[in-house]
VOPAVO-866879 format. One record per residue (C-alpha): residue number from 1; x, y, z. Coordinates in nm, 3 decimals, m for minus. Each point is the difference from the previous one (the first is absolute). Layout:
- num | c1 | c2 | c3
- NUM | X | Y | Z
...
This chain:
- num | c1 | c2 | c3
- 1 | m1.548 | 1.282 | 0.687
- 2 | m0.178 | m0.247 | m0.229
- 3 | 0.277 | m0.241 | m0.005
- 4 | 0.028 | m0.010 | 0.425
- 5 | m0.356 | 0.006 | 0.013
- 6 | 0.012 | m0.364 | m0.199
- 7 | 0.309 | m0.149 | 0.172
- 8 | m0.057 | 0.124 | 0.344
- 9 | m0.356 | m0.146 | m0.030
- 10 | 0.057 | m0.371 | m0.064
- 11 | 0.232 | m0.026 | 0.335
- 12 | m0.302 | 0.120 | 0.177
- 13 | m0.268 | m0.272 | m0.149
- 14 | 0.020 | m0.298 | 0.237
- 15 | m0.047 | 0.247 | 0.302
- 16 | m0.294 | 0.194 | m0.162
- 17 | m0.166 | m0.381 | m0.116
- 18 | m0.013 | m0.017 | 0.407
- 19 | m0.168 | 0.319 | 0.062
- 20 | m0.235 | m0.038 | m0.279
- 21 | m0.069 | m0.396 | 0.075
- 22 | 0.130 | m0.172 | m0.320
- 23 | 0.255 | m0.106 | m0.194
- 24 | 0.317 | 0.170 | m0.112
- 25 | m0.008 | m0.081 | m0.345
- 26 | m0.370 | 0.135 | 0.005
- 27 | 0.142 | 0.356 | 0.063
- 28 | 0.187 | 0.014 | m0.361
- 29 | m0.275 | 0.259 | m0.091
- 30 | 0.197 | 0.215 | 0.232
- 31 | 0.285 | 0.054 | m0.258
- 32 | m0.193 | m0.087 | m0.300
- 33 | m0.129 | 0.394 | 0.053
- 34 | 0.334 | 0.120 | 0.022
- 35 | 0.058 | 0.016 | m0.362
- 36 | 0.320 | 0.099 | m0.107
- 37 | 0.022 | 0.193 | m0.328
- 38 | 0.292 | 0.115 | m0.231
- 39 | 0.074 | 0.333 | m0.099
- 40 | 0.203 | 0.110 | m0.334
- 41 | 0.121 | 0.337 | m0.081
- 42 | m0.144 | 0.053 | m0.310
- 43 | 0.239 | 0.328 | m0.076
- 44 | 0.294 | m0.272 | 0.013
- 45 | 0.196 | m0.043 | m0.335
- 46 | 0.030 | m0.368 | m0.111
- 47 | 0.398 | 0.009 | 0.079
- 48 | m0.052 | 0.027 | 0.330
- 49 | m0.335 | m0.180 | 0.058
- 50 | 0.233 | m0.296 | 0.170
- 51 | 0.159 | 0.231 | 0.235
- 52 | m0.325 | 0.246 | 0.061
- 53 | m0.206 | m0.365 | 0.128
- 54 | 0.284 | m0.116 | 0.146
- 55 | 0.040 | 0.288 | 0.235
- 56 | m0.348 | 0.021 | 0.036
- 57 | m0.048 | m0.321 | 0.177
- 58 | 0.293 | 0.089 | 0.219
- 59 | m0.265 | 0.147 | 0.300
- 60 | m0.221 | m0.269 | m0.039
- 61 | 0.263 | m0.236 | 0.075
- 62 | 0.143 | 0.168 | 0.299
- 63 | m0.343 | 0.027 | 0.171
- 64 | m0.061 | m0.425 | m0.003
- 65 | 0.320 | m0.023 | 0.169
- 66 | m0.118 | 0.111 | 0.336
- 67 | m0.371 | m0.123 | m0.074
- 68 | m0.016 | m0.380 | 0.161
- 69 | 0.281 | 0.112 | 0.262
- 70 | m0.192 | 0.333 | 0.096
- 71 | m0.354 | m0.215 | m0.010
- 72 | 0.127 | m0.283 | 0.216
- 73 | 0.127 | 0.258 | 0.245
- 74 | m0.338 | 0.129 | 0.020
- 75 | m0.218 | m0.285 | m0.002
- 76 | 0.251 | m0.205 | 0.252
- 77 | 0.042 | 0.282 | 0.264
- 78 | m0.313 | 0.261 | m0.060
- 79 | m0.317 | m0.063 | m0.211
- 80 | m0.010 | m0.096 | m0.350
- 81 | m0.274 | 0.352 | m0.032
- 82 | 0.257 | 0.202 | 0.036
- 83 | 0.113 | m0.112 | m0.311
- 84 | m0.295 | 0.207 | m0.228
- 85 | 0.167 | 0.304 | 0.152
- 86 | 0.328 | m0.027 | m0.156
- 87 | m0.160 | 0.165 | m0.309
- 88 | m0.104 | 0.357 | 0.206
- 89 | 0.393 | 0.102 | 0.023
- 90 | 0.062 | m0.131 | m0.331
- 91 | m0.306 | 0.141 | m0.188
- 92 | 0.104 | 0.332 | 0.174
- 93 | 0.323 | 0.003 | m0.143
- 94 | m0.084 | m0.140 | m0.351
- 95 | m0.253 | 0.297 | m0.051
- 96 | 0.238 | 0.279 | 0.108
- 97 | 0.289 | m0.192 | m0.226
- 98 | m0.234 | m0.016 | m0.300
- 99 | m0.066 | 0.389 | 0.017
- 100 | 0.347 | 0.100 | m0.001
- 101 | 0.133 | m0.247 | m0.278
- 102 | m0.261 | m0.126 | m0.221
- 103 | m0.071 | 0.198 | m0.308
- 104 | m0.307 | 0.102 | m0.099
- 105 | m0.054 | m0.173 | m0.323
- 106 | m0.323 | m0.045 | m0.172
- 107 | m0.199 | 0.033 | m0.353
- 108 | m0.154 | 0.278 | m0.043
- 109 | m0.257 | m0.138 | m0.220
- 110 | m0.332 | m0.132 | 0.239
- 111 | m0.144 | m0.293 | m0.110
- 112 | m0.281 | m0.155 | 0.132
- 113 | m0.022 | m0.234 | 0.313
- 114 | m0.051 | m0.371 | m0.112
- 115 | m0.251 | m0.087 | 0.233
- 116 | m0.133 | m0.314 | m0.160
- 117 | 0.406 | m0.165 | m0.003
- 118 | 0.092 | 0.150 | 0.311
- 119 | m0.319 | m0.228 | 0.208
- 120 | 0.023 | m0.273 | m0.249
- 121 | 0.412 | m0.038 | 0.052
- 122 | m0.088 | 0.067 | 0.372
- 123 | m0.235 | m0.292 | 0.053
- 124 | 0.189 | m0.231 | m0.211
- 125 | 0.295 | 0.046 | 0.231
- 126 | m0.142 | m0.037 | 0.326
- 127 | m0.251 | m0.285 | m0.141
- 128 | 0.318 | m0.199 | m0.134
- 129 | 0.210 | 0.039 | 0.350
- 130 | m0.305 | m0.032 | 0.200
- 131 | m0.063 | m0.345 | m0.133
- 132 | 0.356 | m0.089 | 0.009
- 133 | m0.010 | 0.068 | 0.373
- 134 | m0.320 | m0.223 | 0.033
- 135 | 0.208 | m0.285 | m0.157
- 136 | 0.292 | 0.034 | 0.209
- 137 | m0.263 | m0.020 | 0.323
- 138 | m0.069 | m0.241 | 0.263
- 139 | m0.394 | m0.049 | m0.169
- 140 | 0.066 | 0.142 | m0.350
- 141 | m0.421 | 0.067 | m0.010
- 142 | m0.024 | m0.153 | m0.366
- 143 | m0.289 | 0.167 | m0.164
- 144 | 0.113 | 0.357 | 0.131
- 145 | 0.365 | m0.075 | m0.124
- 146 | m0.135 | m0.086 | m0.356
- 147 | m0.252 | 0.296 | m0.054
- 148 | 0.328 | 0.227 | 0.147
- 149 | 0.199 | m0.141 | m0.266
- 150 | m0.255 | 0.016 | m0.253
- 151 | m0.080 | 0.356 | 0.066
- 152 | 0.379 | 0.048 | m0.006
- 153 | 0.049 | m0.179 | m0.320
- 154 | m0.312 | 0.142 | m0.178
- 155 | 0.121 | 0.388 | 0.097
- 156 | 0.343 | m0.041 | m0.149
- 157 | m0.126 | m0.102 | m0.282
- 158 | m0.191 | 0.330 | m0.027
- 159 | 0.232 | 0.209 | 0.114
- 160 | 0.263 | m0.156 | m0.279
- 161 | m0.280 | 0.066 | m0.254
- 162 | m0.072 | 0.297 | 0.089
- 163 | 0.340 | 0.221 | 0.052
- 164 | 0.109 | m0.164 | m0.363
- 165 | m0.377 | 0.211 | m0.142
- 166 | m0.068 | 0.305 | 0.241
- 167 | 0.208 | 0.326 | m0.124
- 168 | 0.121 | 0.081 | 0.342
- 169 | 0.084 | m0.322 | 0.208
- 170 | 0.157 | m0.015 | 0.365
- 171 | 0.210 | m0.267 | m0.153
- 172 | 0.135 | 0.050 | m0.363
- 173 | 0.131 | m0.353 | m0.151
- 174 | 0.189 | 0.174 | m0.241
- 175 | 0.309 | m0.178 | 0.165
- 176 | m0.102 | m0.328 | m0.063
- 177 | 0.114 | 0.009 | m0.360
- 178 | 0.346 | 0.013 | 0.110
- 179 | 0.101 | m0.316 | m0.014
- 180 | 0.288 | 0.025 | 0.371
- 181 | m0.309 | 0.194 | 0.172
- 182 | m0.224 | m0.292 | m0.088
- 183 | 0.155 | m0.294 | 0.103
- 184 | 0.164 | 0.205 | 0.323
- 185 | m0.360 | 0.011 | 0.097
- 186 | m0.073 | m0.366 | m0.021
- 187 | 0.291 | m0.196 | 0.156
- 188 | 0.099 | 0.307 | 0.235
- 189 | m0.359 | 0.032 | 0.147
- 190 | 0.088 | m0.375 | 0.115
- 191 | 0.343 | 0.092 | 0.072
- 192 | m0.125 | 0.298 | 0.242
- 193 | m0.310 | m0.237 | 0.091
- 194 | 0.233 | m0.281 | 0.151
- 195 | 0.240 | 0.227 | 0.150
- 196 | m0.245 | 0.224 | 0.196
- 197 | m0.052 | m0.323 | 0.172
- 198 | 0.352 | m0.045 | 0.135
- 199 | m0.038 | 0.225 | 0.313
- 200 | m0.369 | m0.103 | 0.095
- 201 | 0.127 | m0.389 | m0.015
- 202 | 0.340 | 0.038 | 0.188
- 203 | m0.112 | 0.149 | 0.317
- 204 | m0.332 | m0.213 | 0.065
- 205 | 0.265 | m0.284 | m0.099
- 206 | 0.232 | 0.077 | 0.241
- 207 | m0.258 | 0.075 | 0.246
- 208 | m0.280 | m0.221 | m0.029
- 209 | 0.254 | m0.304 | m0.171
- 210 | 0.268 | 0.026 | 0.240
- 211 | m0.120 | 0.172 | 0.286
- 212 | 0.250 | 0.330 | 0.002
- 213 | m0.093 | 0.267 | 0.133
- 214 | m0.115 | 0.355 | m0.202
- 215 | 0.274 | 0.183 | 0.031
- 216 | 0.268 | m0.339 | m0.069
- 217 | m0.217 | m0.049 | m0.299
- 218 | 0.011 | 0.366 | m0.139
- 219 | 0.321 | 0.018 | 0.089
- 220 | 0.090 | m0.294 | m0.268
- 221 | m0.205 | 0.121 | m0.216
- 222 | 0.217 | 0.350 | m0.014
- 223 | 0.253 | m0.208 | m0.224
- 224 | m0.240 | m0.045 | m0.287
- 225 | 0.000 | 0.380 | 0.020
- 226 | 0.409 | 0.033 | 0.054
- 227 | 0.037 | m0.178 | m0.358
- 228 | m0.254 | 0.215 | m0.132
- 229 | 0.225 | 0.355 | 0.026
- 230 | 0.354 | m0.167 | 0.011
- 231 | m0.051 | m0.085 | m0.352
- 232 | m0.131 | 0.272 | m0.155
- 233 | 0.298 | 0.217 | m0.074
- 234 | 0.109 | m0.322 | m0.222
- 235 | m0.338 | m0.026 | m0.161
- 236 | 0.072 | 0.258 | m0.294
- 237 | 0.284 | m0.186 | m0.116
- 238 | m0.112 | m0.343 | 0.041
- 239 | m0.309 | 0.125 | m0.242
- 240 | 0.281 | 0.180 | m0.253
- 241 | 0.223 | m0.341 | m0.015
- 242 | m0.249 | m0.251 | m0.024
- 243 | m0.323 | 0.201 | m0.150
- 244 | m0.333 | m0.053 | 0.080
- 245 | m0.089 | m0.398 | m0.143
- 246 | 0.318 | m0.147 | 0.152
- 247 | 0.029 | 0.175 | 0.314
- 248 | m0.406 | m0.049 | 0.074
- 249 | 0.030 | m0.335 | m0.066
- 250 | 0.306 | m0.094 | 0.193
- 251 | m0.112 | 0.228 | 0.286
- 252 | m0.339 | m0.159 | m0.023
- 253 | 0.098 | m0.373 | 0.035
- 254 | 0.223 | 0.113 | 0.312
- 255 | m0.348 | 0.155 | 0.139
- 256 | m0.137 | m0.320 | m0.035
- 257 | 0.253 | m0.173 | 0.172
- 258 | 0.044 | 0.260 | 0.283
- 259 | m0.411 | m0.080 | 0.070
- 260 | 0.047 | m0.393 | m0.006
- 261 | 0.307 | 0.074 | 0.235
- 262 | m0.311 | 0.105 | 0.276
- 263 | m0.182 | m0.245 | m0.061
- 264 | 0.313 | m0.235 | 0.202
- 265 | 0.010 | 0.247 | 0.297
- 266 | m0.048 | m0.218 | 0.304
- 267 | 0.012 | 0.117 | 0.370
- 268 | 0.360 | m0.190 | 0.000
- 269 | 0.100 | 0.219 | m0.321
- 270 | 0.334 | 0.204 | 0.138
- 271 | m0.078 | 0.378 | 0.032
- 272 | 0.238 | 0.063 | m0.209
- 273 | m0.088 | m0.209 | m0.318
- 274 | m0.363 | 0.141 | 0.070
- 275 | 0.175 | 0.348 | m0.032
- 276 | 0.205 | m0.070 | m0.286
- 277 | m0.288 | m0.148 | m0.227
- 278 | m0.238 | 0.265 | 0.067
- 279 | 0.246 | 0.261 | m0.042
- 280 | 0.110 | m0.167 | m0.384
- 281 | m0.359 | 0.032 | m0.035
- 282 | m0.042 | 0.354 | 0.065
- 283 | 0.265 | 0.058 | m0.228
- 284 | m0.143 | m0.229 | m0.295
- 285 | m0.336 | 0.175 | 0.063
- 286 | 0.152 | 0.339 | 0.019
- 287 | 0.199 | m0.069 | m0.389
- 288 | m0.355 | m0.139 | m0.144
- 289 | m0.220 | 0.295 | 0.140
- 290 | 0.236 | 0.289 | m0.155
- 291 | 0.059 | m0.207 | m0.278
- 292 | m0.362 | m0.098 | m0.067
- 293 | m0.144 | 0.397 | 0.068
- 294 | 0.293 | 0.167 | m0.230
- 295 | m0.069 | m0.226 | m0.279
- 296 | m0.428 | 0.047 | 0.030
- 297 | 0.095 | 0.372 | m0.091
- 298 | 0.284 | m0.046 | m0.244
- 299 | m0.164 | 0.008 | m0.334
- 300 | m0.285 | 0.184 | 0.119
- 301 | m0.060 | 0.342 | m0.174
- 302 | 0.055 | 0.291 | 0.184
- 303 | m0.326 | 0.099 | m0.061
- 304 | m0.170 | m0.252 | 0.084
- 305 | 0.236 | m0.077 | 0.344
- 306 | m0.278 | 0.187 | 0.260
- 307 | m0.251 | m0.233 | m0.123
- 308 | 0.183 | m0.310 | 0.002
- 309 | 0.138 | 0.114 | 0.334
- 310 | m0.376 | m0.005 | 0.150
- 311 | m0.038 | m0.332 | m0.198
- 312 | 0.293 | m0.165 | 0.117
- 313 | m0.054 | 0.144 | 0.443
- 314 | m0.334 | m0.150 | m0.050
- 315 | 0.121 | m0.327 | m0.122
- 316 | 0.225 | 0.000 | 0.320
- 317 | m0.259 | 0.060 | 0.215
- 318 | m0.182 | m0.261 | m0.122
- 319 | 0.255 | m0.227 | 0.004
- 320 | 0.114 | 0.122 | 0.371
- 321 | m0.329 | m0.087 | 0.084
- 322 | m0.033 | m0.338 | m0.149
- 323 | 0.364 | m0.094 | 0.174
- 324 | m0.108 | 0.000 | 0.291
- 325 | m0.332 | m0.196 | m0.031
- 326 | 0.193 | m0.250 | m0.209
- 327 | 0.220 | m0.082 | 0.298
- 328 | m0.287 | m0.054 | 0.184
- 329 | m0.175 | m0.190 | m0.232
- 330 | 0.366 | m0.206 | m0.008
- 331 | m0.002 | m0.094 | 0.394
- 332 | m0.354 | m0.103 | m0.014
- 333 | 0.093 | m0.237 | m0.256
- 334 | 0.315 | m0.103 | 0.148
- 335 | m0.176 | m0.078 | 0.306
- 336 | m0.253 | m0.222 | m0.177
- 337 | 0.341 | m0.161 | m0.188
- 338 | 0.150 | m0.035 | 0.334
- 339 | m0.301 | m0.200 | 0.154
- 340 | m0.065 | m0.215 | m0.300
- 341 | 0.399 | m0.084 | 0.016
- 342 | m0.043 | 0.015 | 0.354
- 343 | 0.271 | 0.269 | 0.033
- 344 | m0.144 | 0.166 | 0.350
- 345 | 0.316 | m0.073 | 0.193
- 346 | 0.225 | 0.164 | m0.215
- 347 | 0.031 | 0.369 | 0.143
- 348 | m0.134 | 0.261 | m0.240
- 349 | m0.123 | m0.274 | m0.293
- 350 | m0.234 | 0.214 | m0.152
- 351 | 0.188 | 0.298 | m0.026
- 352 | 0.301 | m0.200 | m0.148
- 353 | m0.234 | m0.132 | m0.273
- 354 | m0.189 | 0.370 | m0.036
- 355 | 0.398 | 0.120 | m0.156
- 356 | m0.009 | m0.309 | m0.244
- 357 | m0.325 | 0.137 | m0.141
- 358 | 0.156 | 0.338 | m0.014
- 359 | 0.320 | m0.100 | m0.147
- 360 | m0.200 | m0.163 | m0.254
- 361 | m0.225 | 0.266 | m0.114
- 362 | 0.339 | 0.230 | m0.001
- 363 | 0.143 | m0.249 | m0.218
- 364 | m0.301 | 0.050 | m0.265
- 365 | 0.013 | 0.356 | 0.029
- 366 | 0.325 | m0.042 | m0.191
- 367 | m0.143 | m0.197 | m0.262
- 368 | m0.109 | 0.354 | m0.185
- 369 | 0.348 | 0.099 | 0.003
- 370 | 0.128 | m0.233 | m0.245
- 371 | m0.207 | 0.186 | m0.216
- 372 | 0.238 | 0.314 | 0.025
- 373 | 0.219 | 0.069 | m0.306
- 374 | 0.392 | m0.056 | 0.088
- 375 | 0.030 | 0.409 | m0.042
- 376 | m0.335 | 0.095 | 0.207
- 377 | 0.068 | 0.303 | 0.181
- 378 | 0.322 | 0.093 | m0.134
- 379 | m0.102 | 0.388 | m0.072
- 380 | 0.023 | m0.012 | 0.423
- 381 | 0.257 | m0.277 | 0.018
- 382 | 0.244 | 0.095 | m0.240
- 383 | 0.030 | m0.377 | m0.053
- 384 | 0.024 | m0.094 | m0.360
- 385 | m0.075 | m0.360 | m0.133
């Protein structure tokens, strides 16, 4: 549900920008809510942590498939509303499923609510992708976008300081002192930061660029989605041949490249070469995601693997969040590029150079995994120096 809720969205935007008077690109703040999070099951042994997130991600993959397709359909031949009630069927069913299959697993030791982490990590958030929404806007309102970012900046910090003193934090760092946790956390928050932006650019691209309609631009969108689940039965033994260094930083480069290959979409691009790249870089994405997840959990205690679960889902949302609002942030600039360069005949200018800037902050997000030992992950991997 969370996954078509942010797909079938970002078909939708250039239609809701008319009823609502502005831009397209001003409606990212429509997905940025839709933050997508990452479950682990913590009762998984270590053998089979690359199969158990593997599978895992298997649903989540099948439901952006029909997400641009099904919310082109409805924005090009009903009302883009009827979108927000996609989730009554789905929330219906996803209730009665969880009652009948989900275990009922829990500590029974109570500890108290941390009240004082839980606003603090609260208003951080929502200050931080807040202000990165004001910067990606038409009139970015520069004294409210620096005390947003302040606040944002100044609550971390507290929040850091205080789930490393309190005795019972929302967030335990424990994790943090493993070193594959650690650095999975750094360069895969940008990693899940510059891919989040993928389906938010490609449709107002396609749209607003090129002038396709919603449901031609969701539909070529689907592919990205396509590469996504072909790959993953392949995933598991791409990660046992090449272990986790090599294989996230060939896989990485080719992410890299996939996201410069959209920034050369034209109108005159062939349908097919348009299908071909994005569908490579579904399947590049797809490798790095499983690859990048497994490995966050790897070395991580079994003890300590609830709390650096809720550490590592609220990275990702973060990150989800700040995706989006860096695309955003990447057209605006791209359009001021494209006027100084005087680029405003080229169809879709801005949104060509909005995927350089997100190649480019994909490519740094790799820069942390040189750090990884040759043998990182290799309890899960079975990989061996």
């Amino acid at each position: 549900m969370e996954f078509i809720d942010g797909t079938v969205i970002a078909t939708a935007l250039p239609d809701m920008a008319i009823s609502f008077g502005v831009q397209a690109v001003d409606l990212n703040i429509g997905i940025s809510t839709y933050l997508i999070t990452l479950a682990v099951l913590r009762t998984t042994p270590k053998h089979q942590l690359i199969t158990a997130i593997a599978t895992l991600t298997w649903p989540a993959l099948v439901a952006p498939i029909i997400g641009p397709p099904l919310g082109g359909f409805i924005t090009s031949y009903a009302n883009w509303r009827w979108i927000f009630f996609i989730n009554v069927p789905l929330g219906i069913l996803a209730i009665v499923l969880a009652l009948r299959f989900i275990p009922d697993i829990h500590d029974d030791e109570r500890h108290p609510f941390d009240i004082a982490g839980f606003i603090a990590t609260s208003v951080a958030m929502v200050s931080l992708v807040y202000a990165m929404e004001l910067l990606g806007a038409q009139q970015p309102q520069g004294w409210l976008t620096a005390g947003l970012l302040a606040l944002g900046v100044m609550t971390f910090l507290f929040a850091l300081h205080h789930f490393r003193r309190t005795a019972w934090p929302m967030i335990r760092l424990d994790a943090m002192s493993v070193p594959t946790f650690r650095i999975t956390m750094y360069g895969g928050s940008l990693f899940r930061a510059s891919i989040s932006a993928v389906p938010f650019l490609l449709p107002l691209m396609f749209q607003v660029g090129f002038g396709m309609n919603a449901f031609h631009a969701g539909s070529l969108v689907l592919a990205v989605f396509v590469g996504n689940l072909t790959i993953k039965p392949a995933t598991t033994p791409l990660i046992r041949w090449l272990g986790f260094k090599k294989l996230l930083l060939i896989n990485g480069a080719l992410n890299v490249l996939a996201l410069l290959a959209c920034a050369l979409f034209t109108p005159q691009t062939p349908t097919w070469v348009i299908l071909l790249v994005l569908y490579l870089g579904g399947v590049f994405r797809s490798v790095q995601f499983t690859g990048v997840s497994t490995l966050a959990f790897a070395d991580v205690p079994v003890s300590q693997m609830s709390y650096a679960n809720t550490l590592f889902s609220t990275a990702t949302q973060l990150a989800v969040g700040l995706g989006i609002s860096l695309a955003a942030i990447g057209i605006r600039i791209g359009d001021e590029i494209s006027e100084w360069l005087a680029l405003g005949n080229i169809p879709g200018s801005s949104f060509r150079l909005a995927f350089v800037m997100i190649a480019i902050i994909c490519l740094v997000g790799m820069v942390d995994t040189l750090r990884l030992a040759p043998d990182a992950g290799s309890a899960v991997s079975n990989k061996n120096r």
